[in-house]
N, C-alpha and C positions, 0 to 999 in steps of 0.2 A: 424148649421152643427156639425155631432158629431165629435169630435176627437178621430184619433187610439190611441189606447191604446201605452203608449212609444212615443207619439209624443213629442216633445219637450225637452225631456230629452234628457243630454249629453250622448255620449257613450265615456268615457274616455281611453285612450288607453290600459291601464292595464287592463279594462275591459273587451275590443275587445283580447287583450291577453288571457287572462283567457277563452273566450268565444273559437279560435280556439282551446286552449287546453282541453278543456269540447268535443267539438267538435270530437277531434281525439281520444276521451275517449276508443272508440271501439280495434282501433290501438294503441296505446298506451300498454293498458292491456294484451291486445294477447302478445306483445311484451314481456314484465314483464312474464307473468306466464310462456310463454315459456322458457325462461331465466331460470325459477326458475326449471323446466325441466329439465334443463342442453344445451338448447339452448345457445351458445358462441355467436354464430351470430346475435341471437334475441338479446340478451342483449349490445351488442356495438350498435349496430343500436336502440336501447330503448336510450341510454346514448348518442346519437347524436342528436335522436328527441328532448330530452328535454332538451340539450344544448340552442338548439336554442330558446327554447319556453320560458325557464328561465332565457335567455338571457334579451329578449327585454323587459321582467316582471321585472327584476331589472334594470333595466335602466328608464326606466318608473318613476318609484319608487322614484329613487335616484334624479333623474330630478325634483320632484316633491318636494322632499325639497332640493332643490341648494344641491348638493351630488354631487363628481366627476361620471361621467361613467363608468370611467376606474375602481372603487371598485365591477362594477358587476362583472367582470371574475374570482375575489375571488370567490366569493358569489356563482356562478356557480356551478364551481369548488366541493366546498365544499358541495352543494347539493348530486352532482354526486355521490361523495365519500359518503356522507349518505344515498343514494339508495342503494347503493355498503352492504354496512357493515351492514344497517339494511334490508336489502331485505327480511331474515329472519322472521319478524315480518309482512309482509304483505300477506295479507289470499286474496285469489284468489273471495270470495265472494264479493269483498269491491268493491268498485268504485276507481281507481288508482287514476285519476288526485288528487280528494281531496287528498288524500295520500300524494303524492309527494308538493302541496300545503302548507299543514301542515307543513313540514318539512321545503320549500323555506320560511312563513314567520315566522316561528323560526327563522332560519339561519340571514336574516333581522332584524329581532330586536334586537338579539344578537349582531351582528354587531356594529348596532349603540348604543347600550350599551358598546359595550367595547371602542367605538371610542370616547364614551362621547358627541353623537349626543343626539339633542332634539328628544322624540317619541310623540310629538303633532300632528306633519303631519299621525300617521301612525295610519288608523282605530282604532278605541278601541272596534271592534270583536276581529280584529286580535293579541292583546296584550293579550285577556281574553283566547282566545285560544292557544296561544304559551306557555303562561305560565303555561298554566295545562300540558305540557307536560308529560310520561311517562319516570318518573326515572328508572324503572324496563327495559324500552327499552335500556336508556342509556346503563345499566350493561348491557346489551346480548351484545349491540355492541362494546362497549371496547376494549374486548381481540384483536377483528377481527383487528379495527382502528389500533390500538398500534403494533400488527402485520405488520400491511402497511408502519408505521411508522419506525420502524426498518430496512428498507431496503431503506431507505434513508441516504444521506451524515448528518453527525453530525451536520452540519451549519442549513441547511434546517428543518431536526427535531426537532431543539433546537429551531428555531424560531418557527417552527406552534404549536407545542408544549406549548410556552411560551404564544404566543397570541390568537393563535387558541382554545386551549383545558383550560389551565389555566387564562384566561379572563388580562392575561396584557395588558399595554399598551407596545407601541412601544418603548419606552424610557426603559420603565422599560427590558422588553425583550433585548432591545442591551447590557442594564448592565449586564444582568441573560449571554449572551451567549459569551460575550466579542467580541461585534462587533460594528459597528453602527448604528443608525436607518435608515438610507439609506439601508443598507445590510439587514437589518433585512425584511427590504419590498420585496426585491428582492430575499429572498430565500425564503418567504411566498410564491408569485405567484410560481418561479424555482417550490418548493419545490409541490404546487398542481398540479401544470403540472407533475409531475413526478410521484405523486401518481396517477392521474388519467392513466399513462403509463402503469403502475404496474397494476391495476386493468383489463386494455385492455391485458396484457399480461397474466394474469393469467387464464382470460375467454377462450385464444384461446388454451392452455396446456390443 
């Protein structure tokens, strides 16, 4: 008897992630280019859909090498904000998901590079691909990031700042801001929630 093709293989859950998001490729993209339109409503609801989506794709993830859960809503977070600031750089011809993909496992591996996590568990496509990233993207979105950053309390900036953008560690950051590493975590999260505010609020203006 022949076997379907795909039988037996696992469908791992980040994969079935991946797969709804592939899936909603259509939705999604509408969502973005309208945005990039000047849709305000398109683009909160794009940065809702793919909360969720990037949600449960870093959790996945993180579970898969004993990783807290609770560091996906950074992870999110910080996605969102890079859809946000590099929106600019995304041409309506491309296929979104990978796009935004790109970007989620950057943001992943960085992570657990600054956290001083092993990257054994994590594909070596997705290492070969992150790191070719575009340094010329970087500079276009700078001014924008640094802008969002600025209209944050000095506590919150100094931390994501310290850990986020300049690769410290948590230790090192509560020295750099004159806080402690407790605080320092806790004006990380405050401080993405707050940019993510900023960005919802600037979309509806």
């Amino acid at each position: 008897m022949t076997t379907p093709m795909g039988a037996g293989r696992q469908v791992t859950p980040d994969r079935r992630q991946a797969s709804r998001m592939t899936a909603s490729e259509a939705e999604l993209k509408g969502l973005m280019t309208a945005g990039l339109d000047g849709d305000s409503a398109a683009h909160r609801m794009l940065l809702d859909r793919l909360s969720g989506y990037l949600r449960g794709y870093y959790k996945t993830r993180l579970a898969r090498i004993a990783r807290d859960a609770s560091e996906a809503e950074d992870l999110v977070q910080e996605v969102l904000l890079a859809v946000h600031t590099r929106r600019h750089t995304y041409h309506p011809d491309e296929l979104f998901t990978p796009w935004v993909y790109a970007i989620a496992r950057y943001k992943l591996i960085d992570h657990l590079r600054r956290t001083r996590a092993s990257l054994k568990e994590v594909p070596i496509d997705d290492v070969g691909e992150l790191m070719a990233h575009d340094d010329h993207v970087e500079v276009e979105s700078a001014y924008d990031l640094h802008r969002l950053l600025r209209q944050l309390p000095d506590r919150m900036r100094c931390a994501i700042q310290c850990v986020k953008l300049d690769g410290l560690s948590v230790t090192e950051a509560a020295a750099q801001c004159g806080t402690s590493e407790s605080a320092v975590k806790v004006n990380i999260q405050r401080g993405l929630r707050a940019l993510a505010a900023v960005i919802a609020r600037e979309k509806r203006t």
